[in-house]
N, C-alpha and C positions, 0 to 999 in steps of 0.2 A: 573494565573501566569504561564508564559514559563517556562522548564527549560531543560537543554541539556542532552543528554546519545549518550554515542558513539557507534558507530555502532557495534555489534557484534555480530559472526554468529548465535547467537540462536536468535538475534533481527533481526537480514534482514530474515530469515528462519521465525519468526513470522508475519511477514511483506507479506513477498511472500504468505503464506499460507493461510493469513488472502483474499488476493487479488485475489488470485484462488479459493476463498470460493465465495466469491463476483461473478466472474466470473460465475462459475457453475451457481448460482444462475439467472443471465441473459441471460444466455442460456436458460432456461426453458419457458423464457417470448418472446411474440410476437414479431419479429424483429423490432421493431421503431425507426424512427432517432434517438429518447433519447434515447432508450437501445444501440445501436448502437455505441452512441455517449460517453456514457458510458463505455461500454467496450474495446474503445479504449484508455480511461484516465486512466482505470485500467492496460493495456498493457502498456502504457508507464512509469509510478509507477514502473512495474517489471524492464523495461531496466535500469530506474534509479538507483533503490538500488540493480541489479545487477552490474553496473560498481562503484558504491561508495569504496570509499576504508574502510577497516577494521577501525574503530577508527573514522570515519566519527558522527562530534558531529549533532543528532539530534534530531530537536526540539520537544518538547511536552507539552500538556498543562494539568495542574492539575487543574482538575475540582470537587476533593472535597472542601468543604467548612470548 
């Protein structure tokens, strides 16, 4: 089931953190196209939900049962 939350700074601030966590993490591995390719999907993620405005409804998925 989807359901929406709007954007707010402790959620774009868990968001960026979570993705610089990720990031680090690819920096330690062997440069390869996929890490590579990788790292640039995550960089884009960040320009994203930095230019999003405050209140920006978004999506998530509930994955308990």
């Amino acid at each position: 089931m989807i359901y929406y939350k709007p954007l707010t700074p402790k959620l774009r601030r868990k968001v960026l953190d979570a993705t610089n966590s990720q990031i680090s993490e690819l920096n330690t591995c062997q440069q390869t196209a996929f890490v590579s390719a990788e790292k640039e999907r995550l960089s884009v993620i960040k320009i994203i939900f930095n230019t999003l405005p405050d209140g920006y409804p978004i999506p998530f998925e509930r994955t308990d049962k």
